[in-house]
SERO-4910 file (N, C-alpha, C, O; in steps of 0.05 Angstrom, whole numbers):
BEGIN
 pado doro    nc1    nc2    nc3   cac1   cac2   cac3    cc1    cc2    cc3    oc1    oc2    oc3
  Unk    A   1631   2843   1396   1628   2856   1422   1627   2835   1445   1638   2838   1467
  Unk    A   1614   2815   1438   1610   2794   1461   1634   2784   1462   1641   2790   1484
  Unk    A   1651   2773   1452   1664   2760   1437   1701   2784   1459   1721   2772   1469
  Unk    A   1700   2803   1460   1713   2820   1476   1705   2823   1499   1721   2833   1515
  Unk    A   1681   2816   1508   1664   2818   1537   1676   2795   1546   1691   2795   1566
  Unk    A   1669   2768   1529   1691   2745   1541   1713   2743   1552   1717   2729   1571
  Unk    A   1731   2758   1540   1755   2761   1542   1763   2777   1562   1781   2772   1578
  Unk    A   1752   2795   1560   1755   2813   1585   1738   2801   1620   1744   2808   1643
  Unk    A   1727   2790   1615   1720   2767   1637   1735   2746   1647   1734   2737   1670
  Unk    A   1753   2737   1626   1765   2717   1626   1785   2729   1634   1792   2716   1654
  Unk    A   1806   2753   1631   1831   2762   1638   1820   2770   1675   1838   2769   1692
  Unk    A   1798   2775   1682   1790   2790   1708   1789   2760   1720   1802   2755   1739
  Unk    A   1767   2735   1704   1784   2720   1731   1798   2700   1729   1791   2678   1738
  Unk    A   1829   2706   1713   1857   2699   1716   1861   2715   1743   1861   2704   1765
  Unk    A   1862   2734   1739   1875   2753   1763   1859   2747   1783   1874   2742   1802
  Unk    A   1833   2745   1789   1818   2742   1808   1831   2713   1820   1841   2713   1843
  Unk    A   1832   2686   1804   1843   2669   1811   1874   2672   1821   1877   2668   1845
  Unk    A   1894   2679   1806   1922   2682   1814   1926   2693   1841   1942   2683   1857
  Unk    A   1907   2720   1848   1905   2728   1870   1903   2714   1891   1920   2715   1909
  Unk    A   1879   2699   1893   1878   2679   1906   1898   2657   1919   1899   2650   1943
  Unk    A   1913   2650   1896   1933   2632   1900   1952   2645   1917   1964   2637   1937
  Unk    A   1952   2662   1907   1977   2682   1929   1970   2686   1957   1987   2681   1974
  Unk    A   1948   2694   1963   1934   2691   1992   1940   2672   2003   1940   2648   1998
  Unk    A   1948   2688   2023   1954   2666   2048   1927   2651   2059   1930   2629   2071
  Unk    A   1907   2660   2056   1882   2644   2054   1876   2626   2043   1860   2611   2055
  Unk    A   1890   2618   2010   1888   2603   1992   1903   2590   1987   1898   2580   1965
  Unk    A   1929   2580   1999   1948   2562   1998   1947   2540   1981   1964   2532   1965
  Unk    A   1921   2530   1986   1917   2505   1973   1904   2496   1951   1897   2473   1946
  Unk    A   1901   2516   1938   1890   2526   1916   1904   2514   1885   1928   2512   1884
  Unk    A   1889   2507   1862   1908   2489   1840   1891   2496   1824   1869   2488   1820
  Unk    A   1910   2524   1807   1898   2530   1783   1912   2516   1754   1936   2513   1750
  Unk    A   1901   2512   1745   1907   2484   1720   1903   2511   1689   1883   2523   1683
  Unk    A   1928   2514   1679   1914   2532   1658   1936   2529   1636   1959   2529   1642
  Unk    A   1926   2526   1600   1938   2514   1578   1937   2532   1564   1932   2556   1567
  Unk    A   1944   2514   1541   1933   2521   1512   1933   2488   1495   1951   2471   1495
  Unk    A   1901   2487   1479   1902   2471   1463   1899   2477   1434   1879   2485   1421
  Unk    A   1923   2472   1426   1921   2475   1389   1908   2471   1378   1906   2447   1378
  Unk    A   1888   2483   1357   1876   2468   1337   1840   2469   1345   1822   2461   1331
  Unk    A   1837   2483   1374   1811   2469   1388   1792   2500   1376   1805   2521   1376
  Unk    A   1774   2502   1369   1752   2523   1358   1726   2521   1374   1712   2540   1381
  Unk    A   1721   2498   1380   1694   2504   1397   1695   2471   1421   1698   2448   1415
  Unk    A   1692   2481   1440   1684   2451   1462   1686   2461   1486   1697   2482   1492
  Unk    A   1676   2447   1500   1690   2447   1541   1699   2434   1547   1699   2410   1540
  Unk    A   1713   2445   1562   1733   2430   1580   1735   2429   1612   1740   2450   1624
  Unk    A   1732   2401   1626   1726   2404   1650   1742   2391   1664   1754   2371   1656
  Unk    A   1746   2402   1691   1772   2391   1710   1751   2370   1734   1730   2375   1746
  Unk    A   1771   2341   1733   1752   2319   1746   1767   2307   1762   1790   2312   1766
  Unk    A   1754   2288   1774   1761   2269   1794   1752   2240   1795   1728   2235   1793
  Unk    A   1766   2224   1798   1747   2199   1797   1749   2193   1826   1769   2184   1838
  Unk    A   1719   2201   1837   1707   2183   1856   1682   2170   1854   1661   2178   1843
  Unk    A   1687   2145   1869   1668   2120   1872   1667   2107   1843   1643   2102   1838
  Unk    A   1682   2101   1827   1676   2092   1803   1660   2121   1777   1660   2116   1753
  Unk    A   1653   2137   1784   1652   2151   1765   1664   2182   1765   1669   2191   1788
  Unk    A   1668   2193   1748   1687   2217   1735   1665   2243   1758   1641   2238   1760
  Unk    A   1670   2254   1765   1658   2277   1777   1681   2299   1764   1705   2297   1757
  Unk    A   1659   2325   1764   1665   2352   1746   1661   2368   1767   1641   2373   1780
  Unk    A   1687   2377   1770   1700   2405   1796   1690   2432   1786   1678   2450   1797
  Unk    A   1700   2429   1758   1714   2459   1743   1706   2455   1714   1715   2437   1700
  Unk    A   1689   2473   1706   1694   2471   1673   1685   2501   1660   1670   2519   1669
  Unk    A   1702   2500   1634   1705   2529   1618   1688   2526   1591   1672   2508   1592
  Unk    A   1688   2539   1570   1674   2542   1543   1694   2553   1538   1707   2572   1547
  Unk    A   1696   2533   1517   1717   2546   1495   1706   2551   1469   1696   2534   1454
  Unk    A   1710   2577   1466   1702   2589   1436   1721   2603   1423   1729   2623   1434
  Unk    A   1729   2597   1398   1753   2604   1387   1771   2618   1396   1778   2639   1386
  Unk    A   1785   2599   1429   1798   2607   1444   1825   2584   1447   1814   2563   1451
  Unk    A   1849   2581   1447   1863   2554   1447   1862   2554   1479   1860   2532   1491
  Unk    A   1863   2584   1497   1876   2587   1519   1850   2579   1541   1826   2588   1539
  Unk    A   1863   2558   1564   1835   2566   1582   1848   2563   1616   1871   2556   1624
  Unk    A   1835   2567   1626   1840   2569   1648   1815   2544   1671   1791   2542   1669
  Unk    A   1834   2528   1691   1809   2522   1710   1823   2524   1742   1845   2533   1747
  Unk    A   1800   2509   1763   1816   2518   1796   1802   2499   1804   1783   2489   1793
  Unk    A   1811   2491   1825   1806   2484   1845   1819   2485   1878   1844   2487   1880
  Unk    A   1802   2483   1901   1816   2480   1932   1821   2454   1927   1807   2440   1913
  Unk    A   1846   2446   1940   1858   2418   1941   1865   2415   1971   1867   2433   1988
  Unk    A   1867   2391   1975   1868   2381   2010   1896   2372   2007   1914   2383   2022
  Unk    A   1902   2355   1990   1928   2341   1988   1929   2328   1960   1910   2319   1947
  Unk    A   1958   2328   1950   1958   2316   1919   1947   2290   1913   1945   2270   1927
  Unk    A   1939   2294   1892   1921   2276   1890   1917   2266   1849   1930   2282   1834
  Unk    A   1905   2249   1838   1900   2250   1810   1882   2264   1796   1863   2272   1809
  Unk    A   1884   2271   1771   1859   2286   1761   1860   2287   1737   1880   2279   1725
  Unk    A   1836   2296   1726   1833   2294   1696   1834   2316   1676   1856   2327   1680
  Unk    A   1825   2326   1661   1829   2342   1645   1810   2326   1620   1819   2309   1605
  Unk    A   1785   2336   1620   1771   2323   1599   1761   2346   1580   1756   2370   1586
  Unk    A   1760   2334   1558   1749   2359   1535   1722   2339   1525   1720   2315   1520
  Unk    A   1705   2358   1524   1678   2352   1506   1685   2373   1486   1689   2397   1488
  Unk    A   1686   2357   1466   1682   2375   1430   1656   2374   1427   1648   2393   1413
  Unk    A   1638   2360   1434   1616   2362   1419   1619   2353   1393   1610   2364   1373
  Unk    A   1630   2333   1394   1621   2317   1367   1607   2283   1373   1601   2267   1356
  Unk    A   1606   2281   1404   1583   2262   1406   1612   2230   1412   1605   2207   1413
  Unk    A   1640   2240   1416   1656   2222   1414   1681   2231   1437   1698   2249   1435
  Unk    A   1678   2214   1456   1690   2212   1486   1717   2196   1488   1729   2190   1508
  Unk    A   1723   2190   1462   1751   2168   1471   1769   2189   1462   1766   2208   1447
  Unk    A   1788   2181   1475   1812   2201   1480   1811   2228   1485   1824   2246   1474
  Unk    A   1794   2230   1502   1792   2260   1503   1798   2267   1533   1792   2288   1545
  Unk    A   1809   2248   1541   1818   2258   1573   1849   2249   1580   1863   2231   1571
  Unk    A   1855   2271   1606   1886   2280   1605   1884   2275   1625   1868   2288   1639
  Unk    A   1899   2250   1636   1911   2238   1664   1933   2258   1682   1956   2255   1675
  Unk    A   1928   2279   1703   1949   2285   1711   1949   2284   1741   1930   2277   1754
  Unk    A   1977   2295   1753   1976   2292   1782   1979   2319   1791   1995   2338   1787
  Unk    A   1956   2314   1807   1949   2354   1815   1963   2358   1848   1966   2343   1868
  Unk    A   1968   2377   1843   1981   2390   1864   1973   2426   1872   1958   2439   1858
  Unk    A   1987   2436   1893   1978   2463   1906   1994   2472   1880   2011   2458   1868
  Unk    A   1985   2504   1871   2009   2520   1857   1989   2518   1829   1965   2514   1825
  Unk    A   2011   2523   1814   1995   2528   1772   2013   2500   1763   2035   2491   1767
  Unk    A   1993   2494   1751   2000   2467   1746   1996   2478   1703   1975   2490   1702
  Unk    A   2006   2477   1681   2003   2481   1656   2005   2455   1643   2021   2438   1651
  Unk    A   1985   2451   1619   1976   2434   1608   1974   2440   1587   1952   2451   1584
  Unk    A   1990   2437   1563   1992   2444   1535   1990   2420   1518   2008   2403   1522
  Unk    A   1970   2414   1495   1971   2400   1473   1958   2407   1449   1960   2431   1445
  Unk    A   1942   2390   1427   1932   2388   1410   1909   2375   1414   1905   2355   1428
  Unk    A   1889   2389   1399   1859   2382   1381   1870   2347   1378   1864   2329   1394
  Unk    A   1888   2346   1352   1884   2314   1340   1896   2299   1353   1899   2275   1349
  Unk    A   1908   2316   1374   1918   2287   1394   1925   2296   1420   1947   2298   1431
  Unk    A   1899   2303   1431   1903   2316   1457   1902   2300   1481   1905   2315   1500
  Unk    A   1899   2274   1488   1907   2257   1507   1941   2244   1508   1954   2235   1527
  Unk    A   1948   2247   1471   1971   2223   1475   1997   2254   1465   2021   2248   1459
  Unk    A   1990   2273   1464   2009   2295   1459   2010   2318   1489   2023   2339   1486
  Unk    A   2000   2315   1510   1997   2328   1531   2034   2341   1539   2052   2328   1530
  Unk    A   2039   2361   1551   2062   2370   1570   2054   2379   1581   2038   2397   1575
  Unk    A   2062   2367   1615   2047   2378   1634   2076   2387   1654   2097   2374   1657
  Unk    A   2070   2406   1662   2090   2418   1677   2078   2437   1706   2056   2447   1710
  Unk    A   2103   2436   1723   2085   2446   1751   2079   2431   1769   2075   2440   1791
  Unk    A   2076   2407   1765   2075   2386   1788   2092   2372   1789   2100   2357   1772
  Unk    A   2105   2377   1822   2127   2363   1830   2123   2327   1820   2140   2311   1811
  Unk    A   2099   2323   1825   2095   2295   1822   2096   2281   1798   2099   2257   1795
  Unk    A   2093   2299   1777   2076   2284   1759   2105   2270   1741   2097   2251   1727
  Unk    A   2135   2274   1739   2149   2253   1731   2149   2235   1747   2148   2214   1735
  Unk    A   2151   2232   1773   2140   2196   1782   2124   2190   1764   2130   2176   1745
  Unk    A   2103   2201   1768   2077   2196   1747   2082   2178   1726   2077   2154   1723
  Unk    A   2099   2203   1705   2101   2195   1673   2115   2167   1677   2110   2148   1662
  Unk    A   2140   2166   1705   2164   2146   1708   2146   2113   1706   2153   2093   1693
  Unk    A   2126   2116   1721   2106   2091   1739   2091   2090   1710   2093   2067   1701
  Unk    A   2078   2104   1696   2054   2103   1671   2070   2075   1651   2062   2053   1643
  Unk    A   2105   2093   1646   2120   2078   1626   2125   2049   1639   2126   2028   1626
  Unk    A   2128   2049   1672   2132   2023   1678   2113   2006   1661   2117   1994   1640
  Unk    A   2091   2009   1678   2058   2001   1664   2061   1989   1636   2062   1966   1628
  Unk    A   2062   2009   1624   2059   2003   1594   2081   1981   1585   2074   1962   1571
  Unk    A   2111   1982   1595   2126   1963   1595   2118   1931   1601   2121   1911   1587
  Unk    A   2105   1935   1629   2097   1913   1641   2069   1897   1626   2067   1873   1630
  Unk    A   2056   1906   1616   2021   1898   1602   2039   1890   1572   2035   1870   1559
  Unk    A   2057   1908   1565   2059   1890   1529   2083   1862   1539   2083   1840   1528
  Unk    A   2106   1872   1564   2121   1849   1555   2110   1821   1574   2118   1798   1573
  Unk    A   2091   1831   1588   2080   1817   1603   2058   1780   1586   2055   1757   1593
  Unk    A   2051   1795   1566   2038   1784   1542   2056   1759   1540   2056   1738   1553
  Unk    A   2068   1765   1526   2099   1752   1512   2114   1732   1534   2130   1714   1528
  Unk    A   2106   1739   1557   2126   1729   1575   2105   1704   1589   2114   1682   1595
  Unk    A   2077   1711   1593   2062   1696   1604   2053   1671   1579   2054   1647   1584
  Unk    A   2048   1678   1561   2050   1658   1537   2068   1632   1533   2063   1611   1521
  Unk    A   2093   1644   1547   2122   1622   1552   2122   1613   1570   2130   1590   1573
  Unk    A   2113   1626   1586   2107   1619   1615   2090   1591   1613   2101   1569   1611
  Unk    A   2061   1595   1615   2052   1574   1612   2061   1552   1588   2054   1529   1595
  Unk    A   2074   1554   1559   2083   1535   1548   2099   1517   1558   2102   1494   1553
  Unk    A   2111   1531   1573   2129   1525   1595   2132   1506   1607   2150   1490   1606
  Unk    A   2101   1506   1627   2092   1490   1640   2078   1462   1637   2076   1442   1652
  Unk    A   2067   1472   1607   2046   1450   1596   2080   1428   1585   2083   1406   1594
  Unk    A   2090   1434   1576   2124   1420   1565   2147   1408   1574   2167   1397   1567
  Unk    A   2129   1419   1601   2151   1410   1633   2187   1414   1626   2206   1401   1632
  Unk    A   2182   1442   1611   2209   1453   1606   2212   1465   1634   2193   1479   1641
  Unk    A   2230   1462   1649   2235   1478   1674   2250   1501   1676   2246   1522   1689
  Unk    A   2270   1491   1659   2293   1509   1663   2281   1536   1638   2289   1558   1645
  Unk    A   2266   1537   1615   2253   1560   1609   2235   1566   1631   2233   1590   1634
  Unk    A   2224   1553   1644   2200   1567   1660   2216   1581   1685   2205   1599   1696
  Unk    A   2241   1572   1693   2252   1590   1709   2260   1612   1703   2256   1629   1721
  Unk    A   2271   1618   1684   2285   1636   1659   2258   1659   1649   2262   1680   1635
  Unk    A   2238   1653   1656   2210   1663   1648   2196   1682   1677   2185   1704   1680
  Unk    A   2208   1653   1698   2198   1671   1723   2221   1701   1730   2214   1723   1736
  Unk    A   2241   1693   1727   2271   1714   1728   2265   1742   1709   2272   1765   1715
  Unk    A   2248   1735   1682   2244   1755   1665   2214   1773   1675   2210   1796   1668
  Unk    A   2196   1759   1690   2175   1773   1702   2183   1789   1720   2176   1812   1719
  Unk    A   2204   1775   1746   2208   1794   1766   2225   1814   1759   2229   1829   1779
  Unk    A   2234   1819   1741   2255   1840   1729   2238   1858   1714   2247   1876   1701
  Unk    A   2211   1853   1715   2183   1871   1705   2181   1887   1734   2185   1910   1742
  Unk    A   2171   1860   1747   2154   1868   1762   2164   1883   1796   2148   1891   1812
  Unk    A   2188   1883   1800   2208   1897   1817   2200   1926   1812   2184   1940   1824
  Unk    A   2221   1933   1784   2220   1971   1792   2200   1979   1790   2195   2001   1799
  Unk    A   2178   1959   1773   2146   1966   1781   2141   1980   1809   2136   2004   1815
  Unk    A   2144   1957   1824   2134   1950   1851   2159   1979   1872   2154   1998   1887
  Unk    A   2181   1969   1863   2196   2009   1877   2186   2023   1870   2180   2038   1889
  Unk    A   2175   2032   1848   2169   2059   1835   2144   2062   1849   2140   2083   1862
  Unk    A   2126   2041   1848   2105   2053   1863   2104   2056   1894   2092   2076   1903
  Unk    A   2113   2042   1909   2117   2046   1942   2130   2083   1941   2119   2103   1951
  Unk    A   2159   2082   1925   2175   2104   1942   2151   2121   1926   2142   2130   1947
  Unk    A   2135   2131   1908   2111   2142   1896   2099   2145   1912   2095   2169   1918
  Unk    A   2088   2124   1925   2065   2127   1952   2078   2148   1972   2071   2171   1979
  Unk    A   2100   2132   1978   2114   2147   2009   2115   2180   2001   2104   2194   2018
  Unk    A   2125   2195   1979   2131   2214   1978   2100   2228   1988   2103   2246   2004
  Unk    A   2082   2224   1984   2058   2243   1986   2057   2244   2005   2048   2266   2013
  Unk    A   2064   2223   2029   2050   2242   2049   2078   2233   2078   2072   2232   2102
  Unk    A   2098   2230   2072   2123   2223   2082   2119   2245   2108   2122   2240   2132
  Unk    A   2112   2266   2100   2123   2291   2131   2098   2284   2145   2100   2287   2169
  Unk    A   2078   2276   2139   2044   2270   2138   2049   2255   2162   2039   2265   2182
  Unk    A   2066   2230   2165   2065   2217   2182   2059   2220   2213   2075   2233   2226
  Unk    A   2036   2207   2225   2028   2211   2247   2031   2180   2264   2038   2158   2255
  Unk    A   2023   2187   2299   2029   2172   2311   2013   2150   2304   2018   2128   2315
  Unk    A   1988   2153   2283   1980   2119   2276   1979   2109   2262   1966   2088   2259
  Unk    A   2002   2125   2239   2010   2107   2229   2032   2095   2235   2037   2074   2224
  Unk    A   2049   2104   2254   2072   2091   2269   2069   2064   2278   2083   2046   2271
  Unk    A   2038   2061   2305   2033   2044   2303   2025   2019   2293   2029   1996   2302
  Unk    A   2008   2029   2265   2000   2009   2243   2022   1990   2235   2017   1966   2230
  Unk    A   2053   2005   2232   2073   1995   2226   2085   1978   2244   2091   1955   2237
  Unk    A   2093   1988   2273   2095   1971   2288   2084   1944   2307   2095   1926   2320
  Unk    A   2053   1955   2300   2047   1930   2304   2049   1899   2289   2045   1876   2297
  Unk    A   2057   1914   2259   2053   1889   2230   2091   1877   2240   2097   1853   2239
  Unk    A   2109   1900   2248   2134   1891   2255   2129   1864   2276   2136   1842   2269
  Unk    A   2114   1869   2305   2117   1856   2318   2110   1827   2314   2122   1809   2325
  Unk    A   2089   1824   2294   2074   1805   2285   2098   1786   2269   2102   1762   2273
  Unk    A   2115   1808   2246   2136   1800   2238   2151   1780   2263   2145   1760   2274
  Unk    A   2168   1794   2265   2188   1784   2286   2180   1761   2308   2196   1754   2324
  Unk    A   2154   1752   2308   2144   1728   2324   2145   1709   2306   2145   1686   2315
  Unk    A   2146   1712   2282   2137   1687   2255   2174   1677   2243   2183   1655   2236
  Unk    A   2188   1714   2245   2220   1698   2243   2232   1681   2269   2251   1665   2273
  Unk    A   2211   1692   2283   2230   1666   2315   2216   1642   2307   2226   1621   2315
  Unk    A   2200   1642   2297   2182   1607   2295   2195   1600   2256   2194   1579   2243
  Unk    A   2201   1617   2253   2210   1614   2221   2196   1602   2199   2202   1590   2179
  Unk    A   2169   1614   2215   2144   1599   2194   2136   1613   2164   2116   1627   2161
  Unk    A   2155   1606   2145   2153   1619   2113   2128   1636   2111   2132   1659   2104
  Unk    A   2105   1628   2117   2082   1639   2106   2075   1664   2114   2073   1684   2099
  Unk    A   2068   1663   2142   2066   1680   2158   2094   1706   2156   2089   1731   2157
  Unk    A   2122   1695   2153   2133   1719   2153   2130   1738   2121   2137   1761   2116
  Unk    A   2117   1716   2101   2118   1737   2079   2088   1759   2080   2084   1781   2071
  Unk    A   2071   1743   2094   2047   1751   2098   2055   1784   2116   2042   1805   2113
  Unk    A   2075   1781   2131   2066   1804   2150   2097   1827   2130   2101   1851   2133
  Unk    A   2111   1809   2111   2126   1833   2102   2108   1845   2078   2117   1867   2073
  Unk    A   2090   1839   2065   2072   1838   2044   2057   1858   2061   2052   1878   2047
  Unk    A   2049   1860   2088   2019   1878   2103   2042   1893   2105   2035   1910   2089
  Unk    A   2067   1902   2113   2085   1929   2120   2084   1946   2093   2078   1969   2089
  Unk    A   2093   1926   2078   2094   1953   2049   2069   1953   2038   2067   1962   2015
  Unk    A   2046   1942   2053   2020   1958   2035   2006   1970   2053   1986   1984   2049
  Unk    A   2016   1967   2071   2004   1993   2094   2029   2024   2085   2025   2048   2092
  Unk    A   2047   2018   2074   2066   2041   2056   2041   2049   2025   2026   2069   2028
  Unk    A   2039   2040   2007   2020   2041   1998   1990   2052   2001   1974   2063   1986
  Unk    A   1989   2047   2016   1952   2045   2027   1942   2074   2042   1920   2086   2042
  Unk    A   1976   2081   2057   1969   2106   2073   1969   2126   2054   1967   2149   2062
  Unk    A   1971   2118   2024   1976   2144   2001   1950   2158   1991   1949   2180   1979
  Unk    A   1924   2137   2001   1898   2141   1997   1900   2149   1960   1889   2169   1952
  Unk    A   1910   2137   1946   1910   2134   1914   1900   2120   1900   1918   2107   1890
  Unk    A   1886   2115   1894   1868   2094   1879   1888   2074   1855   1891   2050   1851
  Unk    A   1900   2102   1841   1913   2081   1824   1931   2072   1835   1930   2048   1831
  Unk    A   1955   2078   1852   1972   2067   1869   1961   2042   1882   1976   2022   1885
  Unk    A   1937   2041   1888   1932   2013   1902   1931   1994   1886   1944   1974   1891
  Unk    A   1915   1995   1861   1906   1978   1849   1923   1977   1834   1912   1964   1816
  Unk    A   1948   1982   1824   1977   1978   1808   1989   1957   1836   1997   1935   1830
  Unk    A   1990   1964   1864   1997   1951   1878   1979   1919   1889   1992   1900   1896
  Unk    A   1959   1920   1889   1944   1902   1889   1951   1883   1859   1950   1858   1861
  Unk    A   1953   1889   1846   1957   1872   1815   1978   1846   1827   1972   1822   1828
  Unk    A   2008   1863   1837   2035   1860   1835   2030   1843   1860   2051   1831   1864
  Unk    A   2010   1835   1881   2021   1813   1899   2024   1791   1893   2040   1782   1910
  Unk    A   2018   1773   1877   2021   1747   1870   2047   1747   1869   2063   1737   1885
  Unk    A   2052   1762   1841   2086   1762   1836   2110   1764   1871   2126   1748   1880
  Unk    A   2101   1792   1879   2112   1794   1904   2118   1771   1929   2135   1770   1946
  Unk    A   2096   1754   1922   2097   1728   1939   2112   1712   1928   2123   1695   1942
  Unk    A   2117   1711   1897   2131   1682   1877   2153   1696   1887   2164   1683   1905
  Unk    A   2163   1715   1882   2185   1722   1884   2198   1727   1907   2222   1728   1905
  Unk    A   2185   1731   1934   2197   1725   1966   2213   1690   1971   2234   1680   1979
  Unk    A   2182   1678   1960   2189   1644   1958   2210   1641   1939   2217   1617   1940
  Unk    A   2220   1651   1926   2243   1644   1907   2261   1650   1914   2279   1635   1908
  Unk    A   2272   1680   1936   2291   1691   1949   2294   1679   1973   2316   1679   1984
  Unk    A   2274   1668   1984   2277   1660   2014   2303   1648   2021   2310   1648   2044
  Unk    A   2310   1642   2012   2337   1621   2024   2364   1638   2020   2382   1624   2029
  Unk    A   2377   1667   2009   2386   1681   2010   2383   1699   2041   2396   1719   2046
  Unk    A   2361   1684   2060   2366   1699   2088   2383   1676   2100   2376   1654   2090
  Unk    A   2403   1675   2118   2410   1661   2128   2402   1658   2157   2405   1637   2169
  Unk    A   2394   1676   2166   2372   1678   2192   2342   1689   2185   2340   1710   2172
  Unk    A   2326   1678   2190   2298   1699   2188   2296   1725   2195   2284   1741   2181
  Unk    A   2308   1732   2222   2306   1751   2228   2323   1771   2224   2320   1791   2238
  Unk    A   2345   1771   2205   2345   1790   2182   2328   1801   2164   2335   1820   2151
  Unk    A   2295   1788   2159   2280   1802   2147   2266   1820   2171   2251   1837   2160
  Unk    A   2265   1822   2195   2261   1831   2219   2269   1854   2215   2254   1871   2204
  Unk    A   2295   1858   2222   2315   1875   2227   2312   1891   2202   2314   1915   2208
  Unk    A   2309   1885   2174   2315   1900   2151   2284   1923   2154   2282   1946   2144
  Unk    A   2264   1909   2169   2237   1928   2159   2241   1944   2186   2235   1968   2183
  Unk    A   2249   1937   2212   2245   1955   2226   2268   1977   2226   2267   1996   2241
  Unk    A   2288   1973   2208   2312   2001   2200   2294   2010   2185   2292   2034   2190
  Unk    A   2279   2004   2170   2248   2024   2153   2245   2042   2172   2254   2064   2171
  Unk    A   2231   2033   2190   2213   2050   2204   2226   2064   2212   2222   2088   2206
  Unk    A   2246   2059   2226   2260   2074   2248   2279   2101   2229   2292   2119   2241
  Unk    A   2278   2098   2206   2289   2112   2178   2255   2134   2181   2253   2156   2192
  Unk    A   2238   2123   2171   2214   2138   2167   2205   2149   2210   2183   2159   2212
  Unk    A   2216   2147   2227   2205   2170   2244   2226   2183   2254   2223   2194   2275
  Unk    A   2256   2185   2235   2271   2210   2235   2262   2230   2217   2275   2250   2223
  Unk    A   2246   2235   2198   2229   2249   2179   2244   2263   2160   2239   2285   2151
  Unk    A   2271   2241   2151   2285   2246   2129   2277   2237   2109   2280   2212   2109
  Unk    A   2266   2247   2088   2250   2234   2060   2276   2216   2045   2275   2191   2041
  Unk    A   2296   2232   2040   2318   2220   2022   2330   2192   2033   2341   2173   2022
  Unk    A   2322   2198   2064   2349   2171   2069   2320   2152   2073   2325   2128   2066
  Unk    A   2301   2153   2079   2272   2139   2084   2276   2125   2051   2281   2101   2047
  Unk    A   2273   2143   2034   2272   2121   2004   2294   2106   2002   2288   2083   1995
  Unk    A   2320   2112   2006   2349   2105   1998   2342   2076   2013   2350   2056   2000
  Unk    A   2333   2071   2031   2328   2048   2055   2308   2034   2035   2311   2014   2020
  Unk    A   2288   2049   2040   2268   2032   2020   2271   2013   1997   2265   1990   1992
  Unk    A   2286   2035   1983   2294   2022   1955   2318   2000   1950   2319   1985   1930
  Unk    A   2340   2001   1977   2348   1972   1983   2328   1953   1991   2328   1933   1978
  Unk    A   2314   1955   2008   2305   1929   2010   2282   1917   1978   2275   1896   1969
  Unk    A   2280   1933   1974   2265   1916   1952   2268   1912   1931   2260   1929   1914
  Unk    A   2280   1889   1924   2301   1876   1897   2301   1850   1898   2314   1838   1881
***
């Protein structure tokens, strides 16, 4: 009897929720709803990480149920979790990285492998996502291998491997570094307001005083502040700190290209067609721009 009382609660607020979503009141609304295989008894709760710890929006009981449902109001896309407590007193792997968005977002896996078996579907975002995750994972194992040579490299005063070493990092650390900018830009591209216009043009102007003096440092310094103020306006946590990792590299690798400008102020000219690309408020030709300059 209880056991049908559930259920019948649970079908009233699907509909109560879906309704919602449909309201023009509720636009912004992100109902998250699965099935996990195999699962007989646990909760499951929809999170967020702010300030360093996991905060709990939304959570269900699941009792010999695979199917569940959760919601939340959303402001703007953003990351989220998907954590299951089984109640067996054991927290590793039990949480589902996804990128939440307005609309029904579905989340289908398994009990014995419900973090590394997930399909998530419904969010426009979330193949960047999966695209940027695989960079990642590419970048941390061959990164190993490559830094190991690297410094043998150095201690051996082999040069010509350690060049050959630096060439195999930046060929890491590039579509890294695209994938996550044009990533950033997409969230909030129409978003753009008049301060962030300025933010940009003032880091241009700063630019273009350092290519008339042609002082190396200063001009990588202020092309380095343009694309992390692209970054930064994404308010993403993991986006920053994937982008924060990648400046060293970003700097080895400006100093290694530099002499492929034959004027400085071709690096001038190349960031302010950025901008002037990003306040026609064409997304497609804004990335297409983007994604030339950074190679």
């Amino acid at each position: 009897m209880n056991n049908l009382i559930n259920k019948i609660l649970l079908i009233v607020l699907s509909i109560t929720i879906i309704y919602g979503c449909n309201n023009n009141e509720s636009n912004n609304y992100m109902l998250v709803s699965g099935k996990i295989d195999g699962l007989r008894k646990g909760k499951l709760y929809l999170q967020q990480f702010v300030d360093s710890v996991f905060v709990s929006i939304d959570s269900t009981v699941v009792n010999n149920e695979f199917e569940f449902n959760l919601g939340t109001e959303i402001i703007e896309p953003d990351i989220y979790y998907l954590y299951l407590d089984k109640v067996d007193g054991d927290s590793v792997n039990d949480r589902i990285k996804f990128f939440g968005d307005t609309g029904e977002i579905t989340i289908n896996s398994r009990l014995i492998t419900f973090d590394t078996n997930a399909e998530i579907s419904g969010s426009k975002n979330q193949t960047l996502m999966e695209e940027y995750r695989l960079i990642i994972r590419k970048f941390n194992l061959e990164n190993l291998d490559l830094l190991e040579i690297y410094y043998d490299s150095q201690i051996n005063g082999n040069n010509k491997r350690f060049d050959s070493v630096n060439d195999a990092i930046d060929n890491l650390v590039i579509p890294l570094r695209r994938t996550v900018e044009i990533f950033a830009l997409r969230q909030y591209f129409h978003e753009i307001n008049s301060e962030d216009i300025i933010s940009w043009e003032n880091c241009l102007r700063n630019m273009k005083i350092a290519c008339l003096e042609n002082t190396t440092n200063k001009i990588i310094e202020y092309d380095i502040e343009f694309h992390r103020l692209i970054v930064e306006r994404s308010n993403i946590v993991d986006i920053n700190t994937i982008w924060n990792l990648l400046i060293s590299r970003v700097k080895g690798h400006f100093m290694r290209n530099y002499h492929k400008y034959g004027d400085p102020m071709e690096i001038y000219y190349e960031h302010e067609a950025i901008l002037s690309m990003f306040k026609t408020g064409k997304l497609d030709a804004a990335i297409q721009i983007l994604e030339s300059n950074i190679e």
